[in-house]
N, C-alpha and C positions, 0 to 999 in steps of 0.2 A: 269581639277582639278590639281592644284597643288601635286607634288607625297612625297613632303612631310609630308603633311595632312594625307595620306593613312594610318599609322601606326595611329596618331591620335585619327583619326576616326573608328579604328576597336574597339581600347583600349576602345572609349567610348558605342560605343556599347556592350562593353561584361559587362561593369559596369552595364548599364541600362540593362541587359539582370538578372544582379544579383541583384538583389533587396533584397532576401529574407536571408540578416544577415546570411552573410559566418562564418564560426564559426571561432572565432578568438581562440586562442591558449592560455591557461590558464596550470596551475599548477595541474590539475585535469584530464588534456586532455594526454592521449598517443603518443606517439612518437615513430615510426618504421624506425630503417632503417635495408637495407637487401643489401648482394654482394653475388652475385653469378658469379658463370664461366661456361662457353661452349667452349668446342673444339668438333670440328667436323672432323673426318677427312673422306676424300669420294674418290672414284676411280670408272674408270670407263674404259669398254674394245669393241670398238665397230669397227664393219667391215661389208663393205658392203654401199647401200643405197645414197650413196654419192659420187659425182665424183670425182677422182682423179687428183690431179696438173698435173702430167705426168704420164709418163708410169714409170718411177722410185721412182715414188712415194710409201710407203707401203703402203697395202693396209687396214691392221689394225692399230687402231689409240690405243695409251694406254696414261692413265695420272692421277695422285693422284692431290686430293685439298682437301686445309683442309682453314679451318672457325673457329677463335678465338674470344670469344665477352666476354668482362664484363660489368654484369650488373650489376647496384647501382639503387637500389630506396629508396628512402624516403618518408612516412606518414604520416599523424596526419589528426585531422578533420578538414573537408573540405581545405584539401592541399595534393598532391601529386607530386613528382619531379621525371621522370625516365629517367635514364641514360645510353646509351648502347654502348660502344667502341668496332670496329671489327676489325679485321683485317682477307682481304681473299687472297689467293693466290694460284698458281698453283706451286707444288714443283718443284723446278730447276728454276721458272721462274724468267729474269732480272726486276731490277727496280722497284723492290716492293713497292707498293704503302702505304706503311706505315700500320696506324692506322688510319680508319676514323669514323666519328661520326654516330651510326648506328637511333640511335634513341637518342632523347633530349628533352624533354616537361614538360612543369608545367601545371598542372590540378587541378582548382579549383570549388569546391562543394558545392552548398545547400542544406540546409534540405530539400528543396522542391522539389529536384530531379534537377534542374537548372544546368549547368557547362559551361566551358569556359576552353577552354584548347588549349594553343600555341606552335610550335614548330617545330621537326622533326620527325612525325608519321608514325608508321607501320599500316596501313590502312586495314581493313579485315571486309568486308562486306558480307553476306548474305552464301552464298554457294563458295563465292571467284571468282564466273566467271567474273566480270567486275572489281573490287575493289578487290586484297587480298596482299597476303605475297610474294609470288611464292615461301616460302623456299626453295624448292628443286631446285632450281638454286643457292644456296650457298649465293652469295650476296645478294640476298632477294631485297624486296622493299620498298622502306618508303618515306613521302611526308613530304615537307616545309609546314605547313597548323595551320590556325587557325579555329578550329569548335566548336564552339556554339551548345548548344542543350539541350532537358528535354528528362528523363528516369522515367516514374514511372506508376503504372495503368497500367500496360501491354503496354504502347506508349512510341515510343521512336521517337526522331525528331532531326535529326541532320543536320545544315548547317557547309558545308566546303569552306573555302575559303582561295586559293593559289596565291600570285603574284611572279613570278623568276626569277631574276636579275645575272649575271656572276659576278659584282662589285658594286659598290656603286656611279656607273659613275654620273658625274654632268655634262659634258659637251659632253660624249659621246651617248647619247640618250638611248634608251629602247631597241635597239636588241640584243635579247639571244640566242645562239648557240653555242652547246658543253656543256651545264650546268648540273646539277648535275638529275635536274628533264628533264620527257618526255614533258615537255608543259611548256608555258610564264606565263599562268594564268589559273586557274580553278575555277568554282564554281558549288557548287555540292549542293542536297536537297534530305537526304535520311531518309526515315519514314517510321517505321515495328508497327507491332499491333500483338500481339498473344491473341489471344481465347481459351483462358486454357479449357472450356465447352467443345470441337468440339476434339480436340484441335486442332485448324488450327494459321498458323503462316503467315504475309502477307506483302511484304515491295513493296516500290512504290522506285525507284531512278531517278531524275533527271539532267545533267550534263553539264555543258558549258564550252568547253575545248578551250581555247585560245592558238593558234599554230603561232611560228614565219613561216612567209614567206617573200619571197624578198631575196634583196641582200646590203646592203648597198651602198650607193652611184651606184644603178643601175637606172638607168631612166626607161629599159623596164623591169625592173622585182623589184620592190621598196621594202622598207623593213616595212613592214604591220603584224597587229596580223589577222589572219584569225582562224572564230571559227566553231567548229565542238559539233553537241548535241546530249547528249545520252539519252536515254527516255526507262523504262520498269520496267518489275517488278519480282517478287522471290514470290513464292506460298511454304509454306511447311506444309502436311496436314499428321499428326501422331498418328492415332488409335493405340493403343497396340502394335501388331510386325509388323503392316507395315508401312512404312515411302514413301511419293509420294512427290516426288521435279517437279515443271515446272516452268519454268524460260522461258519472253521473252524482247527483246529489240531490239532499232530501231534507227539506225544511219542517222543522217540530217546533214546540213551545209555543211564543206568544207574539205577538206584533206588534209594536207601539204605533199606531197613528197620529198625525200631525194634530189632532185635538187631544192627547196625550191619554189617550183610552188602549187599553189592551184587548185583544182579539186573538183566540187559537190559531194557528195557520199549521195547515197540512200541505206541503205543494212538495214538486220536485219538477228537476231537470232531467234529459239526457239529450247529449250531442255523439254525431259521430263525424268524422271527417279523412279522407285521404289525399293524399299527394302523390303522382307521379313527377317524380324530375327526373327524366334520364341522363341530363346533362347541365353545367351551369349557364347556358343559354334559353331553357324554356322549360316550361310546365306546366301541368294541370292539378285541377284539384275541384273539390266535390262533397259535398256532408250537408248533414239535415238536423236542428236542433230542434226540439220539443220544450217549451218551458210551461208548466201546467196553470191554469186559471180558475175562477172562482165556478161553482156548481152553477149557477146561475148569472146572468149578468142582466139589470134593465135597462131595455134603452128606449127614451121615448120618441116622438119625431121633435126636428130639432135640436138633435144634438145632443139630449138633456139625460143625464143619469135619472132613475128612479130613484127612490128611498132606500136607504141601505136595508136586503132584509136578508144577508148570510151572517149565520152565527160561529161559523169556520171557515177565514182567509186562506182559498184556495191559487192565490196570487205568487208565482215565484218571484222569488228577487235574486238579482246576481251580486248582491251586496256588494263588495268593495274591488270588484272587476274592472277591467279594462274593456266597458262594451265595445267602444266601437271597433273593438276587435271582430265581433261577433255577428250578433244583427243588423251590418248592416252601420256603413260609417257616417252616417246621418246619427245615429242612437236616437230612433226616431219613437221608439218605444217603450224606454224604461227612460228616459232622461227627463220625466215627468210622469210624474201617478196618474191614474185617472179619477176622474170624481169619484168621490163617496168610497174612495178605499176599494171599489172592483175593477179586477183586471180580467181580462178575456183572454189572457196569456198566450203565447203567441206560439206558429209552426215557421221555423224558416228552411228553407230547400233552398241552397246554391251551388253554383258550378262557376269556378273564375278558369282562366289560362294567362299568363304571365311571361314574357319575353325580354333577353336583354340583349339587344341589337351590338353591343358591345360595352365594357366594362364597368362604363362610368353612369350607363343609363339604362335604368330598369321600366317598364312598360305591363298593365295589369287590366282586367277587363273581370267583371264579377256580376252574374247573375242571381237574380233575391225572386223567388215567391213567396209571397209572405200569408200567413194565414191565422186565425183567432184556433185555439184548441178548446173552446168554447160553443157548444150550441147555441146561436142567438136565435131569439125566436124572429122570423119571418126575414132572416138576412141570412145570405151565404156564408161562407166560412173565409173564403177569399179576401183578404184586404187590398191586394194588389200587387204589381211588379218592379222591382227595382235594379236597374241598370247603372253599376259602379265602375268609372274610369280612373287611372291612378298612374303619374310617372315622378318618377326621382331621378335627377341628375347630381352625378359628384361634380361639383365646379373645382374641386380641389383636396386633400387628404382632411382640412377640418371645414367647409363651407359644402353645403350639399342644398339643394334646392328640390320639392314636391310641391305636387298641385294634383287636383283630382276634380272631377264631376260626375254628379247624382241626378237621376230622370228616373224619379218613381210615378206611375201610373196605378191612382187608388181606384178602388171600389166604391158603392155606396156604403159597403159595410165600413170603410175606412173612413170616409164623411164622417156618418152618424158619430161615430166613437170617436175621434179625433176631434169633433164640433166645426166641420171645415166650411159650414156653407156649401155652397155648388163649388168650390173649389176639389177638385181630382187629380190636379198636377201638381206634383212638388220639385223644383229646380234648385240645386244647392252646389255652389263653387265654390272652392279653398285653395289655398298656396301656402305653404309655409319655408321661409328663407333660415334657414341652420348655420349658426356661426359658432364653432367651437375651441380655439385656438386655447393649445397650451405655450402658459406665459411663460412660467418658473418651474422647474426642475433641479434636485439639488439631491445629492448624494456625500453622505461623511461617516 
């Protein structure tokens, strides 16, 4: 197919998708628009857990970053336009990367619940495990995408769909590397249902991720899109004060690794988790994740991977999630691969409890066993313990202040695999200062 059709034929399908008399814009009809601003600024103090360049290396690491976004949205019926310029950087650091486009999309609306919305989207699905924001990594995440879809009835149906280009090349073919997104192409089918009666909440997600592999002008190693699929689903079922999350999913297809080779992967997840709140002063909560690993993993003494010898990546990935939701707010574990493409995938088991002494200030305590779902030979399964502290204070309706501390206590088996040295302690401290204030608001 010709690849200039492509734009085309998206444009007419989102037309025939609206059928149902988008409200066109009268003298009678409202108009919003709204600017707001965000500065964030964040730091962060950590030692331990991580090997050292040398022996002159320090051994604690210190560093502030701060996160500046303006938003502009615009409204009226059935039209929406949102705006988002950032700019993030690490203070001191060269070569600042400007102001870039954080989010940019037009979204258009039916009475019938119908839409069609193009652009650069911050994407946040379900509980965030596979699809979210990842805010807490400052630069956040958002995707080139056009998605189509109805909301209404308690059913929602959304298709996504991404192709990602470096340039506008005409004569340079279609391989992408280095570009702004994790993937060449995506196509995604995600549909929730809530059951206000029960009340149970239920989403099914779909996903077909097209990965550059090859080399250009390589004969044994070619430049091809190889695709990888994601398949599962998000349960959340909330009687009164207890809330039960289970979530699972199953990776198929193919893996591109960072030496642009493909690999089968078979792996999969399941999470479960609950909450008791019986009131808005305090709560528990509880769940245990499984994320599956490769059939074998070597490790030598040293710290050192073996030679890669699996011919099926039994390795999960939470692909475009918000881990430190998850494992553990360190993301001490997928926030870097391990050698040679093997993972030992991991068990986490927590229990946090959470208090807010009064309205403006929240208080959080979060226990982690952490473990490999991998047999190693001649190491435990255990990696270690991690103990998560966490408060937010409102200083005001748009200025709100968090800080948190991490004291995880490894194993040998966490050494070896991590490459820590005789290092076993990991200490990590964060604060992040939230300023949010709306400047302009305007109605006509």
């Amino acid at each position: 197919m010709n690849r200039r059709r492509i734009p085309l034929i998206l444009i007419t399908a989102a037309s025939f998708l609206l059928p149902g008399r988008v409200c066109a814009q009268t003298d009678t009809l409202a108009n919003q628009l709204s600017i707001r601003l965000q500065a964030v600024t964040h730091g962060e103090v950590c030692g331990g857990g991580l090997p050292r360049a040398s022996a002159s290396t320090e051994e604690v690491s210190r560093f502030l970053y701060g996160r500046n976004r303006l938003i502009v949205g615009y409204e009226r019926s059935g039209l929406q336009v949102h705006t988002v310029f950032q700019n993030t950087a690490v203070w001191g650091m060269e070569g600042n990367q400007g102001v870039n486009l954080y989010e940019g999309w037009v979204k258009l609306r039916s009475r019938h619940g119908l839409f069609a919305q193009a652009g650069r989207v911050a994407l946040s699905y379900d509980d965030e495990r596979i699809i979210g924001t990842n805010e807490f990594a400052m630069a956040a995440l958002s995707h080139d995408v056009l998605r189509l879809g109805y909301e209404g009835n308690g059913h929602k149906f959304h298709v996504i769909l991404a192709y990602n280009q470096n340039a506008d090349n005409v004569y340079s073919g279609t391989y992408y590397d280095g570009g702004a997104q994790y993937y060449k192409s995506m196509q995604t089918v995600w549909y929730h249902y809530d059951i206000s009666r029960f009340p149970l909440g239920v989403s099914l997600l779909m996903m077909n991720i097209g990965q550059q592999a090859g080399q250009p002008d390589n004969k044994n190693n070619p430049a091809r899109t190889e695709y990888q699929q994601m398949t599962g689903g998000y349960l959340q079922y909330h009687p009164e004060v207890l809330t039960f999350e289970a979530s699972y999913y199953r990776q198929t297809g193919k893996e591109v690794n960072t030496n642009k080779e493909a690999m089968p992967i078979k792996a999969w997840m399941a999470g479960v988790k609950a909450t008791v709140k019986p009131g808005d002063r305090w709560g528990i909560e509880l769940g245990y994740d499984y994320l599956s690993g490769d059939d074998y993993v070597p490790v030598t003494y040293g710290g050192q991977f073996g030679l890669p010898r699996h011919e099926v990546e039994g390795g999960f990935s939470p692909m475009y999630g918000s881990r430190n939701k998850f494992y553990g707010i360190m993301d001490y574990f997928y926030a870097s691969a391990h050698t040679n493409g093997f993972t030992p995938g991991l068990q986490n088991a927590f229990f946090g409890a959470f208090v807010k002494p009064f309205s403006s200030l929240a208080c959080g305590a979060t226990y982690h066993y952490l473990a490999v779902a991998t047999q190693l030979e001649g190491l435990e399964c255990t990696l270690g313990h991690s103990v998560e502290l966490k408060l937010s204070y409102a200083i005001s309706k748009d200025i709100s202040l968090s800080a948190g501390y991490t004291q995880m206590s490894g194993t040998d088996t966490m050494a070896r695999l991590k490459k820590e040295g005789d290092s076993r302690q990991a200490r990590w401290g964060w604060f992040s200062l939230a300023i949010s204030p709306s400047v302009f608001s305007s109605k006509w």
